[in-house]
C-alpha positions as CSV (number, residue, x, y, z in Angstrom):
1,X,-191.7,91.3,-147.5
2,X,-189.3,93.5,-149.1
3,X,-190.8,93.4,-152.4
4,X,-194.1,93.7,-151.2
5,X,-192.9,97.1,-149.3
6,X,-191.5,98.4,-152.4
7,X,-194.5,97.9,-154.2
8,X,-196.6,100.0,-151.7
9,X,-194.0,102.6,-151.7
10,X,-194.5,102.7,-155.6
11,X,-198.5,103.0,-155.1
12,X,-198.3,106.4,-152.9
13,X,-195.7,108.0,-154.7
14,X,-198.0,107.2,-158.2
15,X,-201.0,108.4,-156.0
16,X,-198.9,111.4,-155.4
17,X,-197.7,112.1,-158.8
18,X,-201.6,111.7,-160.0
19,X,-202.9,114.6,-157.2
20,X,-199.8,117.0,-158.2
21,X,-201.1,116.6,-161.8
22,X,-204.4,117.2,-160.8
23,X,-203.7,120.3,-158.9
24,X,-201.8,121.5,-161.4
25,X,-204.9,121.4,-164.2
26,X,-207.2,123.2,-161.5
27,X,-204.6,126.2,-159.8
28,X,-203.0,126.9,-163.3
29,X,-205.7,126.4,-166.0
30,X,-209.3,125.2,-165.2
31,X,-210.0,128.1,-161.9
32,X,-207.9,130.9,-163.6
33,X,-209.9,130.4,-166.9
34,X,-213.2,129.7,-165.3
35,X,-213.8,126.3,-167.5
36,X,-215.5,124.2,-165.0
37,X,-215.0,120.8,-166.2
38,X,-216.7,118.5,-163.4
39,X,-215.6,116.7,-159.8
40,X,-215.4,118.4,-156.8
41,X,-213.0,121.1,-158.0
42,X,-215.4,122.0,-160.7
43,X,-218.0,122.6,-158.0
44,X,-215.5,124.9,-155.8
45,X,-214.4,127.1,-158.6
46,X,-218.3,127.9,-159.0
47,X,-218.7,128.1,-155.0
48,X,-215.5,130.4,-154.9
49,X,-216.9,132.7,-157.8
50,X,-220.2,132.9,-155.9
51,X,-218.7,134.0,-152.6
52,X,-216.5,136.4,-154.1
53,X,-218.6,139.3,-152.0
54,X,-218.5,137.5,-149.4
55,X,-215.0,136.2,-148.4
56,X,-212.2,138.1,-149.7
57,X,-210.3,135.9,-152.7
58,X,-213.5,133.9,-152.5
59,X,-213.8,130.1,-150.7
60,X,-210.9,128.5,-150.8
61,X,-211.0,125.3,-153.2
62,X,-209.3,123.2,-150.9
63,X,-211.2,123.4,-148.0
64,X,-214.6,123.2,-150.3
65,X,-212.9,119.7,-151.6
66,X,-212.2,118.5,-147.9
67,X,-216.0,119.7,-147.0
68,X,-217.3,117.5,-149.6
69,X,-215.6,114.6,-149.0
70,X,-216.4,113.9,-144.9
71,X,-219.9,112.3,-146.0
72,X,-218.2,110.2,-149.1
73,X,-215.8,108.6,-147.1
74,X,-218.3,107.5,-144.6
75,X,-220.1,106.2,-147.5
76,X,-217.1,104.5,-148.7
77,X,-216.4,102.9,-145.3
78,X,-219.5,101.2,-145.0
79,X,-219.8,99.7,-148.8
80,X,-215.8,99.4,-149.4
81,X,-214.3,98.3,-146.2
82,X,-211.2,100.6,-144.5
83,X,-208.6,98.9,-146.9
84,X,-210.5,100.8,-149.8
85,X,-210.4,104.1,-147.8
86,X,-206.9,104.2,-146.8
87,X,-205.9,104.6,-150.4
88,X,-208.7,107.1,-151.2
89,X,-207.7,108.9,-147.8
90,X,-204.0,109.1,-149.2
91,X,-205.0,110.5,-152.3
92,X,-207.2,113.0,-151.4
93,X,-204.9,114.4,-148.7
94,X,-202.2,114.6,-151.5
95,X,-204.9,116.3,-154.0
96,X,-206.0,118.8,-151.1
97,X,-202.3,119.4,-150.0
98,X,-201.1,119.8,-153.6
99,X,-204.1,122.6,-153.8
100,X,-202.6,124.4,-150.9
101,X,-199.3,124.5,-152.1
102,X,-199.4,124.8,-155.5
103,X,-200.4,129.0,-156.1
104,X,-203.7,129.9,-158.3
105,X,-202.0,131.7,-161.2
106,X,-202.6,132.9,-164.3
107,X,-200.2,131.4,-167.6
108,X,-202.2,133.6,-169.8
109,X,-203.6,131.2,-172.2
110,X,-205.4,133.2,-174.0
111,X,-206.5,130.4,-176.6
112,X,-209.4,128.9,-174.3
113,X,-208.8,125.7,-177.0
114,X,-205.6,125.0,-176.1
115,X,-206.4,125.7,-172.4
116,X,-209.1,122.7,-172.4
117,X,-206.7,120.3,-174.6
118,X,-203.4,121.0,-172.0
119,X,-205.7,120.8,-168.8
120,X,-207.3,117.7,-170.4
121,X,-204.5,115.6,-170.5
122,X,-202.7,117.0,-167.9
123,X,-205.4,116.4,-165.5
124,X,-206.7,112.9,-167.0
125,X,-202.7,111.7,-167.0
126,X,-203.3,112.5,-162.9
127,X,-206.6,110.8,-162.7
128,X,-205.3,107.9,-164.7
129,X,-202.3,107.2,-162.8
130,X,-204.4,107.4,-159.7
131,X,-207.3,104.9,-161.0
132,X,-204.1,102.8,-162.4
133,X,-203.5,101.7,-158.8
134,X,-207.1,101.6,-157.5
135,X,-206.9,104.2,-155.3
136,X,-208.9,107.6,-155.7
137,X,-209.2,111.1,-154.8
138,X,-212.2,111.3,-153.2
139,X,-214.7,113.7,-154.2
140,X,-216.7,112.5,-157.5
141,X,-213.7,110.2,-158.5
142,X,-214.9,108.0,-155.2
143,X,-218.7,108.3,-156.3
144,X,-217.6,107.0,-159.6
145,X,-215.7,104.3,-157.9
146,X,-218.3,103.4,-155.6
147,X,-220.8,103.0,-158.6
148,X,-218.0,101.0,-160.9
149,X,-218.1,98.5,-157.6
150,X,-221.8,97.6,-158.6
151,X,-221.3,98.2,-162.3
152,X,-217.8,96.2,-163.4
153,X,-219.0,96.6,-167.0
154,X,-218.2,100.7,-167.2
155,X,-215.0,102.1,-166.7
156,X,-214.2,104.4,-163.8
157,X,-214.0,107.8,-166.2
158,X,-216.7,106.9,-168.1
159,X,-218.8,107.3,-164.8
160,X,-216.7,110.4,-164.4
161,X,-217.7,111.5,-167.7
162,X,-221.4,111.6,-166.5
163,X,-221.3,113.0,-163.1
164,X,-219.0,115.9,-164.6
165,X,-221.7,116.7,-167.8
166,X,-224.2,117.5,-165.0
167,X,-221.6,119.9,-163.2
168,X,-220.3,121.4,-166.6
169,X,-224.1,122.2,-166.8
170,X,-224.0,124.2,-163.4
171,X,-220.6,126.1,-164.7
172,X,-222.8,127.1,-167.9
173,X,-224.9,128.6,-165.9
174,X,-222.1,130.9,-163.4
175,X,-219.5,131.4,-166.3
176,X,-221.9,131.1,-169.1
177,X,-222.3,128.7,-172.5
178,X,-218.8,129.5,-174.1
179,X,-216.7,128.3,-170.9
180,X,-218.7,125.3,-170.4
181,X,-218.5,124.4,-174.4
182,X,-214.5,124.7,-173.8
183,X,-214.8,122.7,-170.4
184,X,-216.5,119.4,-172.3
185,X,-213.5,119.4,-174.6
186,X,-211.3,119.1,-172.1
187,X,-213.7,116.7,-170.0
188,X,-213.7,114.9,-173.4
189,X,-210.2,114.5,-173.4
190,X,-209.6,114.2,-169.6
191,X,-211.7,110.7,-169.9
192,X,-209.6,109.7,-172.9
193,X,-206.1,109.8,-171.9
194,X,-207.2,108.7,-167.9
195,X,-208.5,106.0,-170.2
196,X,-205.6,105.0,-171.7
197,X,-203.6,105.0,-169.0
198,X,-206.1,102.7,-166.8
199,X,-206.3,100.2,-169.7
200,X,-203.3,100.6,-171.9
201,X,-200.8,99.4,-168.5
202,X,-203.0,96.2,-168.9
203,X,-203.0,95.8,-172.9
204,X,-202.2,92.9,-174.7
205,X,-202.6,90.2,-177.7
206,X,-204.1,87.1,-178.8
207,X,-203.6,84.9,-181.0
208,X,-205.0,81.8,-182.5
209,X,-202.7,79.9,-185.1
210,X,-204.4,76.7,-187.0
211,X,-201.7,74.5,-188.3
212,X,-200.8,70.7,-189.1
213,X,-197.2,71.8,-187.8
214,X,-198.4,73.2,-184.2
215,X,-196.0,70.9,-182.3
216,X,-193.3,73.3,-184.0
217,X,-195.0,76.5,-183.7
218,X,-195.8,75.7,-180.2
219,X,-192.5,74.9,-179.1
220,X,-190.7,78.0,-180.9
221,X,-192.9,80.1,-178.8
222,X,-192.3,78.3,-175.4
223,X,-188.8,78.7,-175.7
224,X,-187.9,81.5,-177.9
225,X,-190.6,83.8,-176.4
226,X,-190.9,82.2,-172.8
227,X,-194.5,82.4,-173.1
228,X,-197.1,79.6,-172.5
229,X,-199.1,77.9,-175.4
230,X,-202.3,76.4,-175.1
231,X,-203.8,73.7,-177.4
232,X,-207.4,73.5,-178.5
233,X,-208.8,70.6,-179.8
234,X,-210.7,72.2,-183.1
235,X,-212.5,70.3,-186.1
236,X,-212.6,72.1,-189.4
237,X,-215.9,71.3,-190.5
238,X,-215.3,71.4,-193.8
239,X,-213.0,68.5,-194.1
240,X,-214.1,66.9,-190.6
241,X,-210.5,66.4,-189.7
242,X,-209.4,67.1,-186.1
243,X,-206.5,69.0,-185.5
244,X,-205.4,71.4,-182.5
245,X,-205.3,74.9,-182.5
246,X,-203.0,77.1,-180.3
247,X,-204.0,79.7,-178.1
248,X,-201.6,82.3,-176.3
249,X,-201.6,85.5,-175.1
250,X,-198.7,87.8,-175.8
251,X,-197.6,91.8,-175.5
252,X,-198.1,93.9,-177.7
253,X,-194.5,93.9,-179.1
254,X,-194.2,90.4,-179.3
255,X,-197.0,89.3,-181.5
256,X,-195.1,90.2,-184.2
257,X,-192.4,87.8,-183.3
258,X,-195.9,85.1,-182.7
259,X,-197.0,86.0,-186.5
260,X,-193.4,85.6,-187.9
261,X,-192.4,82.4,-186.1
262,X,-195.9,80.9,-187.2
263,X,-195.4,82.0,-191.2
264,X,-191.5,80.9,-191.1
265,X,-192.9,77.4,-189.9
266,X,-195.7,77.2,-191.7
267,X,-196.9,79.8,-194.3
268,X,-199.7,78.2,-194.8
269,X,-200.8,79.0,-191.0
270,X,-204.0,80.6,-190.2
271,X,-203.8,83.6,-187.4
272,X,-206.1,85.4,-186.2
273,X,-205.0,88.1,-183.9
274,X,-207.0,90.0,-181.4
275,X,-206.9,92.9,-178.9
276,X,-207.1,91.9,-175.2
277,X,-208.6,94.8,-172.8
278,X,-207.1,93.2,-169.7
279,X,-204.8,90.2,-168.8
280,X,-203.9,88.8,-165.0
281,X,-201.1,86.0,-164.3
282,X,-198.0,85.2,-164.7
283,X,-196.1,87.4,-167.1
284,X,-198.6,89.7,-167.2
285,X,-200.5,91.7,-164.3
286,X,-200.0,90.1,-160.6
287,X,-203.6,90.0,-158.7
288,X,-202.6,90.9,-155.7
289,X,-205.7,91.0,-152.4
C-alpha cells in the first residue's frame, strides 16, 4: 500500500512538473512572440490578439483553456471512464494554475529561431513527461489521446503534430506566414523530444545469439546479468542440424555485456541485435490497471 501510494504521489508531481513546463513555453516565449504553435494555448493567444479592442490586455489564456475543455472532458467521461479523467482533470488544473501564476513576459529573444528551438523542447519535455504517465492536459492533448485510444498504432504527439498543423495554419493567418514558419519548427521539435521522452523511458534491446555453446552463454547471462534467457528451438537449413537459439531482452547498457559474454564464450557466435520500442514485465516496465 505504501509503495503503491508513493507511486501515485510520483505521477502528480510529474504531471506537475510537465504543466509548469508547459506554462513556461506559452507565458515566456510562444504568446510574447506571437508563434502560435498548436493546442489550446495556440488558439488563445489568437483569441487574446483578436480581443485586444475589446478586453483590455486581451482574453486571458487561462480561462480560454478552461472554456475549451468543459465539452472535452464530457467527451472523455463517456469514451474513457472517470479513472482516465481524474488524471487529465489534475493536469489541466496544474496547466491552467501554472498559466495564472506564472506572468506573460517578454525575455527578448530577438532570434525568433532560437525562440522556436528553446520553446520546443521546453514545452515537448512538459508534454512528454505528462504523456509518460498517461495522463493529459486536456485541451488538444486529450483529443489526441482520445483518438490514440482507437488508433494504438500512432503515437500520442504524432496526433498532436496534426491537430496543431491545422491551428499553426489559423496563426498564419492573425500573425502572418513568418511566425507560423517559426512556430512549425518548434512544433517540429516539440513532437520530437515529447517523443523521446514517451518512448525512450521504455527503450530496450534484443538479442538473438546462435551457438553450439548456448548452455554456457545462457547461464552467464542468468547469473551474471540476472536477466532471463529464452531458448528457441531453430534448424539451420543449410546443414539441417537442430540447435537452440537464445532470446533475451536487455537495457540498453547491458547488451554490451550480452555481446561480450557471447564472443568470450564463443567467438564464433552469431548475434543479432535489435531495438525494442516498448518492453513490460519483470525487470522492465510494471503494467499496472
Amino acid at each position: 500500500m505504501k509503495n503503491r501510494n508513493i507511486l501515485i504521489l510520483r505521477k502528480y508531481l510529474i504531471i506537475i512538473v510537465g504543466a509548469i513546463l508547459m506554462a513556461v513555453s506559452v507565458n515566456l516565449i510562444f504568446e510574447p512572440m506571437e508563434l502560435v504553435t498548436g493546442g489550446v494555448s495556440g488558439l488563445a493567444i489568437v483569441v487574446k490578439h483578436l480581443t485586444k479592442n475589446i478586453i483590455e490586455g486581451g482574453f486571458p489564456l487561462w480561462l480560454f483553456t478552461i472554456l475549451c475543455n468543459v465539452p472535452l472532458f464530457l467527451l472523455a467521461i463517456k469514451i474513457m471512464g472517470k479513472n482516465f479523467v481524474v488524471s487529465a482533470l489534475f493536469g489541466t488544473i496544474a496547466f491552467v494554475l501554472a498559466l495564472m501564476v506564472i506572468p506573460i513576459y517578454d525575455l527578448k529573444l530577438d532570434d525568433y529561431l532560437l525562440a522556436s528551438i528553446l520553446g520546443g523542447a521546453i514545452g515537448g519535455a512538459g508534454i512528454g513527461l505528462i504523456f509518460s504517465v498517461q495522463a493529459s492536459t486536456g485541451g488538444t492533448d486529450l483529443i489526441a489521446t482520445l483518438f490514440h485510444y482507437y488508433k494504438r498504432h500512432i503515437t500520442v504527439p504524432q496526433i498532436l503534430i496534426i491537430i496543431d498543423g491545422i491551428i499553426i495554419v489559423i496563426g498564419a493567418i492573425v500573425f502572418g506566414l513568418g511566425n507560423a514558419l517559426y512556430a512549425i519548427i518548434a512544433v517540429y521539435i516539440n513532437g520530437k523530444v515529447s517523443d523521446g521522452i514517451v518512448e525512450g523511458l521504455k527503450y530496450a534491446k534484443m538479442a538473438y545469439i546462435i551457438s553450439d555453446h548456448y548452455t554456457q552463454i545462457a547461464d552467464s547471462i542468468l547469473h551474471n546479468l540476472d536477466r532471463g534467457v529464452t531458448g528457441l528451438s531453430a534448424t539451420g537449413m543449410y546443414s539441417n542440424k537442430e540447435r537452440k537459439m537464445l532470446f533475451c531482452v536487455v537495457s540498453k547498457k547491458e547488451i554490451v555485456k550480452i555481446i561480450a559474454i557471447s564472443k568470450k564464450i564463443d567467438p564464433s557466435a552469431f548475434v543479432i541485435i535489435s531495438d525494442v520500442r516498448e518492453v513490460m514485465g519483470e525487470g522492465f516496465i510494471e503494467y499496472r490497471q
